[in-house]
N, CA, C and O atoms as a Tripos MOL2 file, in Angstrom:
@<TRIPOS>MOLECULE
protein
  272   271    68     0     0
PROTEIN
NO_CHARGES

@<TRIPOS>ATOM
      1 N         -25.9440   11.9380    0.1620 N.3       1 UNK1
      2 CA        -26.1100   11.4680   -1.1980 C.3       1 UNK1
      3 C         -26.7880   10.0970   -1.1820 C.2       1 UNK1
      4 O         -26.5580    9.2890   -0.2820 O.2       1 UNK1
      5 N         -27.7650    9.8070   -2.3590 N.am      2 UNK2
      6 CA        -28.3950    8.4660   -2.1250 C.3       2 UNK2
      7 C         -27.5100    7.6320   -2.9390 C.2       2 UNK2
      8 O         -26.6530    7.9680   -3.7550 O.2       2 UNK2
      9 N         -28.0330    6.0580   -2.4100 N.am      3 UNK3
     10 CA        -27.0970    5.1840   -2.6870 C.3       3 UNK3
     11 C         -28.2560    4.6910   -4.1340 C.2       3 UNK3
     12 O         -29.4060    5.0480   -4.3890 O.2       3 UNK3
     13 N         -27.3390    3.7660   -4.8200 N.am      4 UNK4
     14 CA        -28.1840    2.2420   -5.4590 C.3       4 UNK4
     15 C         -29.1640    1.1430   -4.8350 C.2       4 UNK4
     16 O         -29.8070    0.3060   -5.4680 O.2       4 UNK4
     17 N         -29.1290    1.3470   -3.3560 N.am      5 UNK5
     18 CA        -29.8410    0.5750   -3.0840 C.3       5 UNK5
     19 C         -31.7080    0.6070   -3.4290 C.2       5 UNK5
     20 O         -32.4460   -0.3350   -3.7150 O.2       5 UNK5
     21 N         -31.9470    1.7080   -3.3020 N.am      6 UNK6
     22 CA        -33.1220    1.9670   -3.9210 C.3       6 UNK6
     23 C         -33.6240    1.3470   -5.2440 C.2       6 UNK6
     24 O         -34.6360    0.6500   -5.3340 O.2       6 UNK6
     25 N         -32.7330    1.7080   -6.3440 N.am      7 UNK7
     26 CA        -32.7550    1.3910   -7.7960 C.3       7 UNK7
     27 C         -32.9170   -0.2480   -7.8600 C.2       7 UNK7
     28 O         -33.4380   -0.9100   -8.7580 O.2       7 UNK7
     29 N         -32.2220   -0.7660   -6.4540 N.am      8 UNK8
     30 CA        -31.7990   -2.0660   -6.9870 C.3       8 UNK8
     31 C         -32.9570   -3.0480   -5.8970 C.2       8 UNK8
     32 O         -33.1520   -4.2350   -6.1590 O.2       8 UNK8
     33 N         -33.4980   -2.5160   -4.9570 N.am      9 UNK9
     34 CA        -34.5100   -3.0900   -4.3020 C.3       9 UNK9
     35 C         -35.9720   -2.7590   -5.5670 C.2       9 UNK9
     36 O         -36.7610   -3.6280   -5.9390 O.2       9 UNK9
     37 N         -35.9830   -1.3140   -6.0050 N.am     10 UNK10
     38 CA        -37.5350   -1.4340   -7.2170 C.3      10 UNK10
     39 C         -36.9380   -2.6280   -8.2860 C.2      10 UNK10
     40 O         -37.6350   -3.6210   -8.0800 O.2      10 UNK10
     41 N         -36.3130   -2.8150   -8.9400 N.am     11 UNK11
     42 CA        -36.0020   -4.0830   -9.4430 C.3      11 UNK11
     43 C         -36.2580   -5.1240   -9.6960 C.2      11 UNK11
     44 O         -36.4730   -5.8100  -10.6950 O.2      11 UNK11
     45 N         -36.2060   -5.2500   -8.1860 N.am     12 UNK12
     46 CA        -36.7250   -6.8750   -7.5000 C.3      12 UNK12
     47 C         -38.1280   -6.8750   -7.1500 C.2      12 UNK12
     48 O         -38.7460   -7.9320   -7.0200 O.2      12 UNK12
     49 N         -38.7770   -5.4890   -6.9550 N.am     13 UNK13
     50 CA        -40.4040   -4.8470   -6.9790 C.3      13 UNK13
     51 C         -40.4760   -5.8040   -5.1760 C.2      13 UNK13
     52 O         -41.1750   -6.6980   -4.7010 O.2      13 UNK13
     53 N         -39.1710   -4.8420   -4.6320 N.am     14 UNK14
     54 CA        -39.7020   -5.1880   -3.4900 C.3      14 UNK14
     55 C         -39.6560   -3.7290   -2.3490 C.2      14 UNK14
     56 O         -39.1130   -2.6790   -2.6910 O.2      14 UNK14
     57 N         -40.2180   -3.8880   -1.2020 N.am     15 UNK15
     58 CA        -40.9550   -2.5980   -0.4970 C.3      15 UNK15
     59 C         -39.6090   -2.8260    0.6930 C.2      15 UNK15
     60 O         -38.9500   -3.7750    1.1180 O.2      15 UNK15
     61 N         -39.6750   -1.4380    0.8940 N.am     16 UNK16
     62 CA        -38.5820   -1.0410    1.7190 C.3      16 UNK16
     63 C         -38.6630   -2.1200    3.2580 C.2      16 UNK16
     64 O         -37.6650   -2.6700    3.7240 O.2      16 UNK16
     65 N         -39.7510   -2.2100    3.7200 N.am     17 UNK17
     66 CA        -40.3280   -3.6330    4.6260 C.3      17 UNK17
     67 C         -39.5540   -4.6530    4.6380 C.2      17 UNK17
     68 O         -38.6690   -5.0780    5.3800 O.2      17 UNK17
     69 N         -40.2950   -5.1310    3.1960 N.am     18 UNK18
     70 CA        -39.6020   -6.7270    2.5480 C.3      18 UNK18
     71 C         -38.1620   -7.0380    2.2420 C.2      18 UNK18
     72 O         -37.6600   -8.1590    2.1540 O.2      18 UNK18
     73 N         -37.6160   -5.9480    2.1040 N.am     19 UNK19
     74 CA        -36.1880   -5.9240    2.1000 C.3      19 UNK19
     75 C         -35.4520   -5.9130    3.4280 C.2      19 UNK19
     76 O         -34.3430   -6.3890    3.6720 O.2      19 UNK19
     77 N         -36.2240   -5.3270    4.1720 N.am     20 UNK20
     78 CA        -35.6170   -4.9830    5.4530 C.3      20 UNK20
     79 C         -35.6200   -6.5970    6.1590 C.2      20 UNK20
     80 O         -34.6430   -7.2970    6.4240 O.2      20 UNK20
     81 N         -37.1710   -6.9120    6.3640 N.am     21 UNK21
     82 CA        -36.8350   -8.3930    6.8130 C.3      21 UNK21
     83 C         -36.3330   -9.7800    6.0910 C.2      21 UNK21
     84 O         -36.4360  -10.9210    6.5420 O.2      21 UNK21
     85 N         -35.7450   -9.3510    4.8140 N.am     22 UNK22
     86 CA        -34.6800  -10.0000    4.3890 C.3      22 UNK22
     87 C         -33.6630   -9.9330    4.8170 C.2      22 UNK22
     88 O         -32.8770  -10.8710    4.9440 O.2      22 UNK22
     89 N         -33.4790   -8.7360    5.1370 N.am     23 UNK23
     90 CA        -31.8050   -8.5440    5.9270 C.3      23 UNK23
     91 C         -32.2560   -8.7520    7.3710 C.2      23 UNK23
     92 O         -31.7460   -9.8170    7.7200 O.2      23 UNK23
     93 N         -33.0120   -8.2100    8.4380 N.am     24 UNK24
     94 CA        -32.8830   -8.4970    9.7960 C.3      24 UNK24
     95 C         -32.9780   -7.3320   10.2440 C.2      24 UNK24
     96 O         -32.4750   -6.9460   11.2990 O.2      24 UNK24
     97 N         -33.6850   -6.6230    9.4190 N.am     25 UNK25
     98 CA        -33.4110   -5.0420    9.9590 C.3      25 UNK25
     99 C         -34.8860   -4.4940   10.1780 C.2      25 UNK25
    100 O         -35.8640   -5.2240   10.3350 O.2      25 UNK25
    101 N         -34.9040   -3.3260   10.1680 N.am     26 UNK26
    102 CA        -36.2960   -2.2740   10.5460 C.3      26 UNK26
    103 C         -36.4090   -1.4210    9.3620 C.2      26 UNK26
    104 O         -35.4320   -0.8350    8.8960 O.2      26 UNK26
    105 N         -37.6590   -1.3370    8.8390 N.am     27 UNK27
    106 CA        -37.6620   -0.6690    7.7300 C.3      27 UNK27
    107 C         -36.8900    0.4250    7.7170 C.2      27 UNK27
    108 O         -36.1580    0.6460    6.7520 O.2      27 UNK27
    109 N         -36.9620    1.4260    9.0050 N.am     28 UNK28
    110 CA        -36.6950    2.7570    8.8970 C.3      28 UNK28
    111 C         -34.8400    2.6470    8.3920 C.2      28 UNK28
    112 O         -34.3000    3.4980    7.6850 O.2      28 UNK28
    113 N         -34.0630    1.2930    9.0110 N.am     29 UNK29
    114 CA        -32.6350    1.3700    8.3460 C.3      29 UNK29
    115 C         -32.4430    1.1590    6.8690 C.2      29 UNK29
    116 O         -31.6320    1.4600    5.9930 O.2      29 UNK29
    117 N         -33.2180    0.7060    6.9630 N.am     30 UNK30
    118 CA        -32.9700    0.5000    4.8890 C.3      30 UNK30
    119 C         -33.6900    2.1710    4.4420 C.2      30 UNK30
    120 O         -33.1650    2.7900    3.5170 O.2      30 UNK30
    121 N         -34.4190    2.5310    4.8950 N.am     31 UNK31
    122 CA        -35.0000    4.3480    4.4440 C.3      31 UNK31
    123 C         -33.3230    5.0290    4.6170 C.2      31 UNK31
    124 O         -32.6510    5.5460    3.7250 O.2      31 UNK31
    125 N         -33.0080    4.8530    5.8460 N.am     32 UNK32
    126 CA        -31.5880    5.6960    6.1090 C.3      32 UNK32
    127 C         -30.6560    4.9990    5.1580 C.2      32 UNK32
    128 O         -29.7470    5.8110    4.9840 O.2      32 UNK32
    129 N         -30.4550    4.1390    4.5940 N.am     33 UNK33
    130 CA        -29.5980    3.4200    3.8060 C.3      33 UNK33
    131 C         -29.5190    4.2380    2.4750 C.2      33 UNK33
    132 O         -28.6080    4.9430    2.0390 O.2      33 UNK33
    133 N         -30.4980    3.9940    2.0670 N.am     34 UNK34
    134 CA        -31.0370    4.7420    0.2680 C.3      34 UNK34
    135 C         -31.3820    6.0290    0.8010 C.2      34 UNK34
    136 O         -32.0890    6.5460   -0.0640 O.2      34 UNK34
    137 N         -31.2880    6.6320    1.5370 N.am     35 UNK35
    138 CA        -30.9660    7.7070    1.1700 C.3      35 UNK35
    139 C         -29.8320    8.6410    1.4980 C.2      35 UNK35
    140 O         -29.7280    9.8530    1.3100 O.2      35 UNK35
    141 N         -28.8200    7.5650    2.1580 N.am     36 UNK36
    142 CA        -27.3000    8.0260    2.2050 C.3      36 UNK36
    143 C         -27.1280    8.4850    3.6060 C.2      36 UNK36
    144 O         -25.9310    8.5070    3.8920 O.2      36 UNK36
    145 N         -28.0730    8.9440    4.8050 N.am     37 UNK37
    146 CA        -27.6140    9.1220    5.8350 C.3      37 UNK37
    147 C         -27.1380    8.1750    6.6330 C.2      37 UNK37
    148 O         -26.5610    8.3980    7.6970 O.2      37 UNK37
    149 N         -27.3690    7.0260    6.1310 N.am     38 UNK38
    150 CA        -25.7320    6.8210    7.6420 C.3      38 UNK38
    151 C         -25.9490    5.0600    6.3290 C.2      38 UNK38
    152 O         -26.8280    4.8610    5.4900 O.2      38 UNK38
    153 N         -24.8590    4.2410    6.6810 N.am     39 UNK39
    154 CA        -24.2420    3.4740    5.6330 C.3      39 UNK39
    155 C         -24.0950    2.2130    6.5220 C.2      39 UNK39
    156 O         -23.5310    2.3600    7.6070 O.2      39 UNK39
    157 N         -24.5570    0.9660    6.1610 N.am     40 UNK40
    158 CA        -24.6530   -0.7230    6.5800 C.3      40 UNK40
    159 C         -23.2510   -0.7470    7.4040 C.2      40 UNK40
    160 O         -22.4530    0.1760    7.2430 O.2      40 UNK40
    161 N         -22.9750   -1.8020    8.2720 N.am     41 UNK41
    162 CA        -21.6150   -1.9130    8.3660 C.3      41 UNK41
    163 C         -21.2590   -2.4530    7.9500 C.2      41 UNK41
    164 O         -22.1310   -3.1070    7.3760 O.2      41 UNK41
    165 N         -19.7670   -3.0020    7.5870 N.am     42 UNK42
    166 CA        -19.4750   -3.7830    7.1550 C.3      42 UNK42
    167 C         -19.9650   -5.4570    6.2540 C.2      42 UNK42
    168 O         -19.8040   -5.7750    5.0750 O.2      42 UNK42
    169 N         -20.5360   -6.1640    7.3140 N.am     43 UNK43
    170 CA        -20.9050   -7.5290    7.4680 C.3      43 UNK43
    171 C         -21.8590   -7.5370    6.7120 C.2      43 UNK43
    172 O         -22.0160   -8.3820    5.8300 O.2      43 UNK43
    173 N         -22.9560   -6.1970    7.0540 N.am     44 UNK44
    174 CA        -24.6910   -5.7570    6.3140 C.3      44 UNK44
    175 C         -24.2750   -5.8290    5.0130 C.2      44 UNK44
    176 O         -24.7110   -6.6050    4.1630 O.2      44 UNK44
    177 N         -23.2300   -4.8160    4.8460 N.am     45 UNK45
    178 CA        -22.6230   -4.4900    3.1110 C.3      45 UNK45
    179 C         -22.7760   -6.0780    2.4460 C.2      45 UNK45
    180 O         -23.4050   -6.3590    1.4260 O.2      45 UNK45
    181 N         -22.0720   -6.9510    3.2580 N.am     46 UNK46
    182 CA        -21.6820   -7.9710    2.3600 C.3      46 UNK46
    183 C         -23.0530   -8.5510    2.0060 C.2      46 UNK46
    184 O         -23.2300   -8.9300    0.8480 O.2      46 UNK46
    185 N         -23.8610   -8.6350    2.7430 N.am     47 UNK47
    186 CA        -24.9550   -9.7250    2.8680 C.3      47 UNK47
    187 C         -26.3470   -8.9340    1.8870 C.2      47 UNK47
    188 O         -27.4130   -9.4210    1.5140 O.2      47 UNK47
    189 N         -25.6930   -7.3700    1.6790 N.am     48 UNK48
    190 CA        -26.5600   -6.9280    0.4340 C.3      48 UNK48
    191 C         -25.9860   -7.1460   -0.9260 C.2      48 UNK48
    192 O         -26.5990   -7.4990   -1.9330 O.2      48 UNK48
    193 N         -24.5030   -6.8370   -0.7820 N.am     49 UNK49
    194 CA        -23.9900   -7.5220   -2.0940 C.3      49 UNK49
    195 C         -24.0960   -8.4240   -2.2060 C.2      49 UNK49
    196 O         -24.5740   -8.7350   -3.2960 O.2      49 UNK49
    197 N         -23.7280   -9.7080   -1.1280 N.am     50 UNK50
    198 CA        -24.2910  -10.8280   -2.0010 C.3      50 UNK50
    199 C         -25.9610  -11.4190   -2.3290 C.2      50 UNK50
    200 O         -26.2540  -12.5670   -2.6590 O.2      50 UNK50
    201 N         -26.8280  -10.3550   -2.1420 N.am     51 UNK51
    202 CA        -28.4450  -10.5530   -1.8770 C.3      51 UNK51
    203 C         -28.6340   -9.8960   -4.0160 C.2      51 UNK51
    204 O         -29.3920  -10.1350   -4.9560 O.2      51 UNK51
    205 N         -27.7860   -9.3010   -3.8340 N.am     52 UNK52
    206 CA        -28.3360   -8.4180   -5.2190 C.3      52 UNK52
    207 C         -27.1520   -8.6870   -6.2640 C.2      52 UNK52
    208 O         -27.2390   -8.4260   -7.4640 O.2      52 UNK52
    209 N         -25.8660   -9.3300   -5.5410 N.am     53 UNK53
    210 CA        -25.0940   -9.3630   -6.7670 C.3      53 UNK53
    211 C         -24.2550   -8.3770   -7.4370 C.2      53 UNK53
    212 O         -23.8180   -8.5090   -8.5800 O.2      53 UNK53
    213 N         -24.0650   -7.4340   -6.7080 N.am     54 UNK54
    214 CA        -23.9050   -6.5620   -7.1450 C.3      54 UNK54
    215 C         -22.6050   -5.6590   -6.2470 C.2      54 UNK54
    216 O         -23.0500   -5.1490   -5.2180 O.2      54 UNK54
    217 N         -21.1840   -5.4150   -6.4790 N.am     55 UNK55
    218 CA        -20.3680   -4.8080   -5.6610 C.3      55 UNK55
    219 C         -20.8550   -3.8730   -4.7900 C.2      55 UNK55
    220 O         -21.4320   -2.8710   -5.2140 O.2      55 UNK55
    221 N         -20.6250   -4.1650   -3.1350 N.am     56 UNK56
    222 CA        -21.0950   -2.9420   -2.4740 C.3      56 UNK56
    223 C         -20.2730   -1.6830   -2.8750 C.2      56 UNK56
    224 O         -20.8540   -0.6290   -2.6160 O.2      56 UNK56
    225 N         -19.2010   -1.5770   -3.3790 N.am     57 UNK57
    226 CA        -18.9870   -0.2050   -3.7910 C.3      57 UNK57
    227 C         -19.5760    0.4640   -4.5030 C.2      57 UNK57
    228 O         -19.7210    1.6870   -4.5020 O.2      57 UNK57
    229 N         -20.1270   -0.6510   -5.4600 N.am     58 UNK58
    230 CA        -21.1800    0.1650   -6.3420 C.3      58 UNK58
    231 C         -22.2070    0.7210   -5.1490 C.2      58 UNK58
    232 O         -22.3970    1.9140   -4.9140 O.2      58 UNK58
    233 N         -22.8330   -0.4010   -4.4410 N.am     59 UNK59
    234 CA        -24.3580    0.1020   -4.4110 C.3      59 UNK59
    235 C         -23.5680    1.5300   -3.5310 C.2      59 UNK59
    236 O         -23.7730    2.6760   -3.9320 O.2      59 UNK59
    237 N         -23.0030    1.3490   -2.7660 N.am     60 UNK60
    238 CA        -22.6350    2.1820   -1.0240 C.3      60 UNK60
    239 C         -21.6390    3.6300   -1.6250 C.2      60 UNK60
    240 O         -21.5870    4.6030   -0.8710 O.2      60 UNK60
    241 N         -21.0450    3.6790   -2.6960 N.am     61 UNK61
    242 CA        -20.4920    4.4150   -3.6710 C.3      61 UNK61
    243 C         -19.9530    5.5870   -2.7040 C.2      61 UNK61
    244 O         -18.9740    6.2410   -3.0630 O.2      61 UNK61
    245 N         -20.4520    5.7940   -1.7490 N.am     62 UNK62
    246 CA        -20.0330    7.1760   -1.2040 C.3      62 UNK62
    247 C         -19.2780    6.8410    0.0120 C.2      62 UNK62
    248 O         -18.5120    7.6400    0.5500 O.2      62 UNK62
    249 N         -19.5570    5.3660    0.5410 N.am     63 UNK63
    250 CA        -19.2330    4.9760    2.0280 C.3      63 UNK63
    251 C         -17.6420    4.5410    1.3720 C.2      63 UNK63
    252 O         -16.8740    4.0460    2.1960 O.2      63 UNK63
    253 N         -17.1660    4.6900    0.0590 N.am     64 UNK64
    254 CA        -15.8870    4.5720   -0.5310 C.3      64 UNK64
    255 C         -15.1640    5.4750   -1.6360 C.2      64 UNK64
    256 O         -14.2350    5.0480   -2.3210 O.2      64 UNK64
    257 N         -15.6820    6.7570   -1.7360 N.am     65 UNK65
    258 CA        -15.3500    7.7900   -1.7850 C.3      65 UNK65
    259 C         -14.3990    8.2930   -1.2050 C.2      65 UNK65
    260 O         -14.4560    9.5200   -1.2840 O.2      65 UNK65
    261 N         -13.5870    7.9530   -0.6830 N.am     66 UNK66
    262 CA        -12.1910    8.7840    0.2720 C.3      66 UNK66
    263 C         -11.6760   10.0210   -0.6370 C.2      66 UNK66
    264 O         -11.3010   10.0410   -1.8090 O.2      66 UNK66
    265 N         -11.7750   10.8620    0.1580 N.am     67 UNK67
    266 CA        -10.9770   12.2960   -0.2100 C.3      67 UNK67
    267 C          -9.5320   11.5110   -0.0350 C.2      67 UNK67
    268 O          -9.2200   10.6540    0.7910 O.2      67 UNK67
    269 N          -8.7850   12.0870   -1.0680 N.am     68 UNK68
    270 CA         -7.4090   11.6200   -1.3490 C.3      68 UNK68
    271 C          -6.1150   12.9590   -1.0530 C.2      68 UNK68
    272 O          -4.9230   12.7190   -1.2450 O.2      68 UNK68
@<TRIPOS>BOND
     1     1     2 1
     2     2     3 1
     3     3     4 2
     4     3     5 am
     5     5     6 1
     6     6     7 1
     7     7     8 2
     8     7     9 am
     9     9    10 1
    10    10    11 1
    11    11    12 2
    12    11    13 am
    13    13    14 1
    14    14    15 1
    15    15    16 2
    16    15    17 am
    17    17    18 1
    18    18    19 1
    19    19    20 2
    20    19    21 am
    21    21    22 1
    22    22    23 1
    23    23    24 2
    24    23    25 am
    25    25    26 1
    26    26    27 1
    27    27    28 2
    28    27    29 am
    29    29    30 1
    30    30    31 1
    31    31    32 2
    32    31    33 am
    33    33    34 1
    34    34    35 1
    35    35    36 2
    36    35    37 am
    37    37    38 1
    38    38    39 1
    39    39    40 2
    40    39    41 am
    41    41    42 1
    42    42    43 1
    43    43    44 2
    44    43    45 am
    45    45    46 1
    46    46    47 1
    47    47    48 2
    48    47    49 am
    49    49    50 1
    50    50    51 1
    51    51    52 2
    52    51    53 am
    53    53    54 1
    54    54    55 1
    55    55    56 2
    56    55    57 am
    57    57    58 1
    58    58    59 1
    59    59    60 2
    60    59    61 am
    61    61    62 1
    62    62    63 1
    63    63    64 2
    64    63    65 am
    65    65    66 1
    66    66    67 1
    67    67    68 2
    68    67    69 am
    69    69    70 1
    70    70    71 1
    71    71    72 2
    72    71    73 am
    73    73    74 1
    74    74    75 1
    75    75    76 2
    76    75    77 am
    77    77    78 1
    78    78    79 1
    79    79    80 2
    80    79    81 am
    81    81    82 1
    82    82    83 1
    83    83    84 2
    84    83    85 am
    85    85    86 1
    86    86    87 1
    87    87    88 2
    88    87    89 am
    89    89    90 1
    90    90    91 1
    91    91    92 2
    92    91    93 am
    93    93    94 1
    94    94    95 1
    95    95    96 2
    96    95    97 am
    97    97    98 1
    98    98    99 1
    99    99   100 2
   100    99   101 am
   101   101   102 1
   102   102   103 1
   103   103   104 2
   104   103   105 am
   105   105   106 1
   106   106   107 1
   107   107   108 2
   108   107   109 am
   109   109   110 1
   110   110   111 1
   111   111   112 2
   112   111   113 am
   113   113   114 1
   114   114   115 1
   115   115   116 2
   116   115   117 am
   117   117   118 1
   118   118   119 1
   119   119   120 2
   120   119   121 am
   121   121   122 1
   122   122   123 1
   123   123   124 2
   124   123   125 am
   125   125   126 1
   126   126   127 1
   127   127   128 2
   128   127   129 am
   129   129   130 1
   130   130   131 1
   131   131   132 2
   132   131   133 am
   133   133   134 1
   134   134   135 1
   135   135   136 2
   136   135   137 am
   137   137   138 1
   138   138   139 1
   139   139   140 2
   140   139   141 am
   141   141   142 1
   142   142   143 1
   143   143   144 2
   144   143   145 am
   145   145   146 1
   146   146   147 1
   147   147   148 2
   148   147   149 am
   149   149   150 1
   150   150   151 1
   151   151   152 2
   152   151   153 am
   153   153   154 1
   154   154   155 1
   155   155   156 2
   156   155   157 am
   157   157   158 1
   158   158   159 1
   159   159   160 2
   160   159   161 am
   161   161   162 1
   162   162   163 1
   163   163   164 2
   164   163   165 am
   165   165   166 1
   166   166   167 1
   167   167   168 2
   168   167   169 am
   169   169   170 1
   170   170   171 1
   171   171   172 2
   172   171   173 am
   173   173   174 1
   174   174   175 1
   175   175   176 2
   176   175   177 am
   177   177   178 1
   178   178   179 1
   179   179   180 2
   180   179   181 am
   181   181   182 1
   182   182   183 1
   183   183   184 2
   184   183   185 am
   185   185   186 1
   186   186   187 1
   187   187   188 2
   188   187   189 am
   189   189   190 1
   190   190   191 1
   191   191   192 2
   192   191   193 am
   193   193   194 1
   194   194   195 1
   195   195   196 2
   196   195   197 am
   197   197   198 1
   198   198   199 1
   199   199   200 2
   200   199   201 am
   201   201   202 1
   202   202   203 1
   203   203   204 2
   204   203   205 am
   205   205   206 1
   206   206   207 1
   207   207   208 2
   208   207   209 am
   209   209   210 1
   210   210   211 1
   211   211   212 2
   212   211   213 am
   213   213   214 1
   214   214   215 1
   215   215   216 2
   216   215   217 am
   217   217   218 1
   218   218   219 1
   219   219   220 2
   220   219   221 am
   221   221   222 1
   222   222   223 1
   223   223   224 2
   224   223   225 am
   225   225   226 1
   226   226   227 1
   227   227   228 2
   228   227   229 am
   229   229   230 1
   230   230   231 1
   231   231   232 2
   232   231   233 am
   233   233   234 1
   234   234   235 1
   235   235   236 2
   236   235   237 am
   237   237   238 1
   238   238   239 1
   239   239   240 2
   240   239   241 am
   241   241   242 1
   242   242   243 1
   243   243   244 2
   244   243   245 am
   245   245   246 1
   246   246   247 1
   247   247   248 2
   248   247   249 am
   249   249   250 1
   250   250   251 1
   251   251   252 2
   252   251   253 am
   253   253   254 1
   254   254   255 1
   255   255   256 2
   256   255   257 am
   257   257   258 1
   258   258   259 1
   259   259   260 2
   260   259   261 am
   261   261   262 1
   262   262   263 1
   263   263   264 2
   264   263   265 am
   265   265   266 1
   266   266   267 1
   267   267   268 2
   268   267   269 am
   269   269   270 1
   270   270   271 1
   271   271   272 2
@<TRIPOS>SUBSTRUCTURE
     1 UNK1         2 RESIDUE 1 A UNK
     2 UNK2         6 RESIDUE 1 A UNK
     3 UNK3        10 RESIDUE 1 A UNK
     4 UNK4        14 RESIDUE 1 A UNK
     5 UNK5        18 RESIDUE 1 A UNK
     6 UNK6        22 RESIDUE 1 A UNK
     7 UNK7        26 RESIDUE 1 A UNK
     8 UNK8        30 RESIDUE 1 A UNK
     9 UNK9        34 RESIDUE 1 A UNK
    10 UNK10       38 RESIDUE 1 A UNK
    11 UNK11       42 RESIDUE 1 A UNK
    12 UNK12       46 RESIDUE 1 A UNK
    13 UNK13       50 RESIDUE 1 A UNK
    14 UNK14       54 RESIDUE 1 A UNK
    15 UNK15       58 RESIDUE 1 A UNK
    16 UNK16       62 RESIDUE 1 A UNK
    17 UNK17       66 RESIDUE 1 A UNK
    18 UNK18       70 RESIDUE 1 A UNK
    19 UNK19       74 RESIDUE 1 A UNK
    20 UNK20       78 RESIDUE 1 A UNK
    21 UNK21       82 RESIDUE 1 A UNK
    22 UNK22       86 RESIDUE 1 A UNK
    23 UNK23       90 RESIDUE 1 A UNK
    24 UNK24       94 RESIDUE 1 A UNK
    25 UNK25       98 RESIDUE 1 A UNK
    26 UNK26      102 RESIDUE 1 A UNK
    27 UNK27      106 RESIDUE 1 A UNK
    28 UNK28      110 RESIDUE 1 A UNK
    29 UNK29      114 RESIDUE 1 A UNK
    30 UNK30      118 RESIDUE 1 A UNK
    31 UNK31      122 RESIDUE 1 A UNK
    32 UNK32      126 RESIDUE 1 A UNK
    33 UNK33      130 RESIDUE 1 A UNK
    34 UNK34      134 RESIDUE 1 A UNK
    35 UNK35      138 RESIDUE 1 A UNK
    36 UNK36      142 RESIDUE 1 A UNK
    37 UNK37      146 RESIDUE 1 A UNK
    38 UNK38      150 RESIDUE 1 A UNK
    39 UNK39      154 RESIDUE 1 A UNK
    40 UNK40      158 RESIDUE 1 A UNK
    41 UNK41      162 RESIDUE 1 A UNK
    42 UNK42      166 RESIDUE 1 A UNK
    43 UNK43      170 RESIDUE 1 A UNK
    44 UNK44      174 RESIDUE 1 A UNK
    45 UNK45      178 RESIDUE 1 A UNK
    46 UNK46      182 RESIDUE 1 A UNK
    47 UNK47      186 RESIDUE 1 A UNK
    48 UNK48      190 RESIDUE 1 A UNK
    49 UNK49      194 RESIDUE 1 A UNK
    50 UNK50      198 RESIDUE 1 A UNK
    51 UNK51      202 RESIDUE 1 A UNK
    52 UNK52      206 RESIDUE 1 A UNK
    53 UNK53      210 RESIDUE 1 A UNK
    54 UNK54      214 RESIDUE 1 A UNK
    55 UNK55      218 RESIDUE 1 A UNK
    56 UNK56      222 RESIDUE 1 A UNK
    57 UNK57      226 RESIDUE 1 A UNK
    58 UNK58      230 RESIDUE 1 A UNK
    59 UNK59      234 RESIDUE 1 A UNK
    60 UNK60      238 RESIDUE 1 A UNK
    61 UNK61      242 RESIDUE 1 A UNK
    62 UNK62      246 RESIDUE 1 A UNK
    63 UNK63      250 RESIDUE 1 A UNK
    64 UNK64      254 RESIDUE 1 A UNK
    65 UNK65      258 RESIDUE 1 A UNK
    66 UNK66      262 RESIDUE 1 A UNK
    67 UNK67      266 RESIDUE 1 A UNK
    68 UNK68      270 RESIDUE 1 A UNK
């Protein structure tokens, strides 16, 4: 399932790249990010929520999904 991160990087009208070397990463992890196959760890989470403002539960929504 895809995340918010997508929605919330066009936003900022920035390229999957430019985001990436905002965080420290490789484009191709922010591609796997938004589109839900595999999820930031921990520390990443924080440093996108606090980049966008925005609760990582929101953006990561599925990486906190627990079957109950």
């Amino acid at each position: 399932m895809k995340t918010k991160l997508k929605v919330l990087r066009a936003k900022k009208n920035l390229t999957q790249s430019q985001l990436a070397s905002i965080l420290g990463v490789k484009q191709n992890v922010v591609s796997k990010w938004e589109r839900g196959d595999s999820v930031p760890r921990p520390d990443m989470m924080q440093r996108i929520e606090d980049y966008f403002k925005v609760p990582k539960e929101d953006i990561f929504f599925t990486a906190f999904n627990y079957l109950k």
